[in-house]
N, C-alpha and C positions, 0 to 999 in steps of 0.2 A: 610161497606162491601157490595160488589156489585157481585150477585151469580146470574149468568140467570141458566136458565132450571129447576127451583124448583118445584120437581113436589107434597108437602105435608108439608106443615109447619102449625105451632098451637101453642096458650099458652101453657105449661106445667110447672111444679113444684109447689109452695105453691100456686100460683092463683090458676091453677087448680086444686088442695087439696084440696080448701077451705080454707087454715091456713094462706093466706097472713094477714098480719095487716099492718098498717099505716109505709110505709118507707121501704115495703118488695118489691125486686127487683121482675120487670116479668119476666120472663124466655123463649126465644123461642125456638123450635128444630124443623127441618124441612130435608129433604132430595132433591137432584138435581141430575140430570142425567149429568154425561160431556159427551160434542160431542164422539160421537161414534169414527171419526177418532182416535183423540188424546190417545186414549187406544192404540193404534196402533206403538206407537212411543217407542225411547228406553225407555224417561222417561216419566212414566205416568202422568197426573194432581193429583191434591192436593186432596187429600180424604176426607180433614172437613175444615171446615172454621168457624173459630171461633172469634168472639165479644164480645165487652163490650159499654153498651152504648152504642144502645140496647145489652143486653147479647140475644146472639143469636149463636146457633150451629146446622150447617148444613152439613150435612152426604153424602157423594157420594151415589148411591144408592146400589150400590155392596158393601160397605162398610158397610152401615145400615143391609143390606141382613145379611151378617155375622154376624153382632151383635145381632140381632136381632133370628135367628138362635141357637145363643147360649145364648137366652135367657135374656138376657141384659133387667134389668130393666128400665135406663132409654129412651133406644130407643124405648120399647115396649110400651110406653104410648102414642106415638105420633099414631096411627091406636087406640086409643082405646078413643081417648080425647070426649066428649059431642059436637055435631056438632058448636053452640055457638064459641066454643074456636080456631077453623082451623081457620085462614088467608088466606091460600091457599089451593087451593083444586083445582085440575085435574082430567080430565079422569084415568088416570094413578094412581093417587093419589088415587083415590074411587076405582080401582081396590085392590087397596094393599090393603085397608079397606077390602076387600070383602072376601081376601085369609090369613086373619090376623091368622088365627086358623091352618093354615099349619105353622106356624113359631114354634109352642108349642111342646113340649115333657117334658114328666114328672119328669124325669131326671136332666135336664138342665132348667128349672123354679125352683124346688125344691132348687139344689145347689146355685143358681146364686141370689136367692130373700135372701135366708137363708144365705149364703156365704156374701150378702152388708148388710147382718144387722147385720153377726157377726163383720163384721169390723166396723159398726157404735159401737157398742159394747166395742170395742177394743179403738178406739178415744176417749170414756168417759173414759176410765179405764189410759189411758194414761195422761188426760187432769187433773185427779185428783191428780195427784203425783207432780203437782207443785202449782205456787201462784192459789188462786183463783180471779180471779180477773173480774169485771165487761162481759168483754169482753168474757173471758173464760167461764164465768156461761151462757152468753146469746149464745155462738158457743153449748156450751156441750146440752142446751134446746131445739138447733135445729137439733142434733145428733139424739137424744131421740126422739123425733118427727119422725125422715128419720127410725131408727128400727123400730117403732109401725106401722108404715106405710108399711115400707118393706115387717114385717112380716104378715100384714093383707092382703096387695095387693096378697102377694104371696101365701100365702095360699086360697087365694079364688080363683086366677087364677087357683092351682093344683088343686084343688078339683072340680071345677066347670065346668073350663074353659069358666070363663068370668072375665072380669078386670074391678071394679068400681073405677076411679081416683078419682072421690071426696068422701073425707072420710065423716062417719056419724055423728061424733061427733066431730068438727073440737074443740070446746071449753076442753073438755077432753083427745085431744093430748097435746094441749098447757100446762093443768096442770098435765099431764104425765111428759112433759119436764121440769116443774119448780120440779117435783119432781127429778127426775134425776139429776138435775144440784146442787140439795142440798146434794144427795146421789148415786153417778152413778151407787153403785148396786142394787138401785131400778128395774132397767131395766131387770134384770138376770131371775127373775120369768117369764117374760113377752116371755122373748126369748127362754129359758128352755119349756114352756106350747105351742109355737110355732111346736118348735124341736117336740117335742113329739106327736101335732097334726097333723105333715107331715107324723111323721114314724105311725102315726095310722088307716092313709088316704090313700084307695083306688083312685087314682089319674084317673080322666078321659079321663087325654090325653095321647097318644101313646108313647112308648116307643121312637122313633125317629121323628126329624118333618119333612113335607113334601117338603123334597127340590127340587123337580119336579115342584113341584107349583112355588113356587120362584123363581125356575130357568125360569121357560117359562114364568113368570114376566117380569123378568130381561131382555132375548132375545125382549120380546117387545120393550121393553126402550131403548135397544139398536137399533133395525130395524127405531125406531120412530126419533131417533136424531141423524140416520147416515147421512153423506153432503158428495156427493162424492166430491174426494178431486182431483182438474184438472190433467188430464192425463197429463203423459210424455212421450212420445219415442223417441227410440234409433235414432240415423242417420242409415241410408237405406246402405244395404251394396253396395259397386259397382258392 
């Protein structure tokens, strides 16, 4: 996959956890600016571009903006990753770092960290109603892992407003997930004590996020990668 204009890409997911182990895939995500023209047109360019081999997903930056806006746990870890783990980095790129805390509102982190961990939740509950089978114990392990995660990332982000990607005890997510995978509603306590630390938290970040800020982002990234596109005119009348 070949993407110019990238203006912010990094390792993320279990490398950046901490919880990769031997045979665990890297995972990239990153964001690119399309030529300002071609916004222009009836049909616009392609919003993500996604890989295998390397697994790599690359976000338009209007498109990240959104996501990211509404909180989206996995876009939001690419502005937050340990300097180490970027590939790419731009001016542009270190700006978005800079304005990462206009994207939060307390609201929309709350729902959106608690909302993917109750569907992590739901994927074990579903995965235990059939065979068990090697394959399924070691999916359901890494379910249980992506909830404990979710719900610690996301709770630290409401409460604090800051986001540590790598977890502190990568060795007792792992037998978090063996435990899960032997009984999926082991997890229920876990996410229940969540729930109920969000509703008990005074949250530090604002009720809306700051889409000004993003927005006069965004008008940069546009101004910086417009090409004027050659004039035409009409024939001269007689």
């Amino acid at each position: 996959m070949t993407t110019t204009n990238i203006l912010l890409s990094g390792v993320v997911g279990s490398t950046a956890y901490g919880l990769a182990r031997a045979g665990s895939d890297v995972d990239r995500l990153g964001l690119f600016a399309a030529p300002t023209e071609e916004l222009h047109g009836l049909h616009g360019p392609k919003e993500s571009h996604v890989s295998t081999a390397p697994d790599r997903t690359l976000h338009e930056a209007a498109k990240w903006c959104r996501l990211a806006l509404g909180g989206n746990p996995t876009v939001m870890e690419l502005v937050w990753l340990p300097d180490e783990l970027y590939e790419v980095r731009t001016p542009l790129g270190d700006e978005l770092i800079g304005i990462r805390l206009s994207f939060l509102s307390a609201p929309r982190i709350r729902a959106a960290y608690l909302g993917y961990a109750t569907q992590q939740f739901r994927k074990l509950q579903n995965r235990s109603a059939g065979p068990i089978t090697t394959e399924v114990r070691r999916r359901t392990a890494k379910h249980a892992r992506h909830l404990r995660r979710l719900c610690t990332q996301g709770y630290e982000l409401y409460a604090t407003g800051r986001l540590t990607i790598r977890v502190d005890d990568p060795e007792g997510y792992h037998r978090f997930g063996e435990q899960v995978a032997a009984d999926p509603e082991a997890a229920l306590p876990l996410l229940r004590r969540f729930e109920e630390a969000f509703e008990e938290t005074r949250s530090v970040l604002p009720e809306r996020p700051d889409e000004t800020a993003a927005d006069a982002w965004l008008r940069r990234v546009r101004a910086q990668f417009w090409a004027n596109a050659p004039r035409t005119t009409g024939a001269e009348s007689p």
